[in-house]
N, C-alpha and C positions, 0 to 999 in steps of 0.2 A: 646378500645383505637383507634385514630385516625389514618392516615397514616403519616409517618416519614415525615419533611419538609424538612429534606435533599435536597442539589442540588444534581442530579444526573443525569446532563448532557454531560459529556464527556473528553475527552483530545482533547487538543489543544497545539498546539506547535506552534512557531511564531519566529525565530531568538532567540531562544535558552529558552523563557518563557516557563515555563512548570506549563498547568492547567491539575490536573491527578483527575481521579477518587478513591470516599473513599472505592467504593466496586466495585464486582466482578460480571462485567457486558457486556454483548453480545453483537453484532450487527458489524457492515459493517464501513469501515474506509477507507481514501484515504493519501496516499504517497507522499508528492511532494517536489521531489526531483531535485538534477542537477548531471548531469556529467562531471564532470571537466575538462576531457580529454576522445578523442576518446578510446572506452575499447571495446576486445573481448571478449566475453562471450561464454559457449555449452548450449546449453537447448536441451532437449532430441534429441542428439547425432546429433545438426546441431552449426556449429558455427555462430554468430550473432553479427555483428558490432554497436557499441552501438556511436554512433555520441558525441560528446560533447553537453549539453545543460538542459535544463526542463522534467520534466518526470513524470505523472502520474501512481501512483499503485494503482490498487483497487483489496479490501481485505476482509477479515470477520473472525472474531473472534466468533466462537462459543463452544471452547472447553476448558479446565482448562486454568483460570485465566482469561481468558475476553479478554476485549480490550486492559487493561493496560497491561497486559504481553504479549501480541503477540509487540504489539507498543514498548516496552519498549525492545524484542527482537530485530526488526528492528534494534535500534538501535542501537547495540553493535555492534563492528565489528569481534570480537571473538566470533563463533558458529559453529556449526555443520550445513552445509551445507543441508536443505531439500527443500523449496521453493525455486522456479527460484526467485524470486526477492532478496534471500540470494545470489543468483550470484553477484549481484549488489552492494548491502547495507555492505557485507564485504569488500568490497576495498576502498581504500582510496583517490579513485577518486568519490568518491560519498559522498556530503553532503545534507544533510534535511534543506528543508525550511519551511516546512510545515506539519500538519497532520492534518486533518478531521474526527474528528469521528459520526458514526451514531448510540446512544445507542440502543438498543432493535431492530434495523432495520434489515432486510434478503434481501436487494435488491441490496447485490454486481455486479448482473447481468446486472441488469437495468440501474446502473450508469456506466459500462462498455461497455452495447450498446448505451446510451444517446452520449459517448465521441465518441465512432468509428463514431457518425455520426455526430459532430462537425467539423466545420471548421478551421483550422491551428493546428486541432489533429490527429496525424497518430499513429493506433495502431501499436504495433509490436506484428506482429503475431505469433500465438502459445504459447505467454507469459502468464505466469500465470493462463491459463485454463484448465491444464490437468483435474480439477475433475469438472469442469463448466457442469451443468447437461443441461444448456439451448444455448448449442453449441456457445457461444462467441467466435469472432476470437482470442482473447485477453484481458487481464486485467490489460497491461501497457501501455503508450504511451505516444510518444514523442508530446511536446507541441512546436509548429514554434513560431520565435517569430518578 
C-alpha cells in the first residue's frame, strides 16, 4: 500500500479559525501574542515587567500529544503553571493572535536566534530557555511596532 494522502500540515490559528491537525505530530511552533496591559510576571526568581503590546514565543512540542496538545494547552487559561510562557498565556491580559506551526521540525533554536537578531524585535531575556541546549538568550520577544 501507498502512503496516506492525508494533509498533515499543521495548526493554524488566525483571529479565532482554527486548522488542527488529525494526528499526533511533532516539531517547533511560534506564539503571537499581545499584552493588553502592562503585567509583572517572576521567571526564576527575578521579577519582569511585561510592557503592553505583540510578542513572540518560540516552542517545540516533542512529547505526548504533539503539537496539537501543547497548542491547545497554551490556550486555556486554567493550568498548572510549568512553562514561563504559562506566566503569560493564564491571565487575562493576554490574547492570541496567532500560531505557526512547524510539523516534524527541531529548529526552535534557530528561529529564536534568527529573531534576537531582527530589527524592531527585543528578546526578553532568560525567557523560555531554561533547557535551550544551544545557549539562547531567549525564546520570547517583544515585537516594536
Amino acid at each position: 500500500m501507498g502512503k496516506s494522502n492525508k494533509i498533515r500540515r499543521g495548526i493554524i490559528i488566525l483571529r479565532g479559525a482554527v486548522i488542527e491537525f488529525t494526528q499526533e505530530i511533532n516539531g517547533t511552533y511560534l506564539l503571537y501574542l499581545e499584552i493588553t496591559k502592562p503585567s509583572r510576571i517572576e521567571i526564576r526568581n527575578e521579577e519582569i515587567l511585561l510592557e503592553s503590546g505583540f510578542y513572540i514565543y518560540v516552542g517545540s512540542a516533542f512529547g505526548s500529544g504533539g503539537l496539537s496538545s501543547r497548542i491547545h494547552r497554551h490556550l486555556r487559561k486554567e493550568k498548572k503553571l510549568h512553562w514561563h510562557i504559562d506566566q503569560v498565556t493564564s491571565k487575562d491580559i493576554c490574547q492570541f493572535h496567532g500560531i505557526a506551526a512547524f510539523p516534524n521540525e527541531k529548529n526552535e533554536c534557530e528561529i529564536a536566534n534568527f529573531l534576537s537578531k531582527t530589527s524592531k524585535i527585543t528578546p526578553i531575556n532568560n525567557f523560555g530557555n531554561s533547557d535551550c541546549k544551544k545557549r539562547c538568550d531567549s525564546h520570547f520577544f517583544y515585537v516594536e511596532s
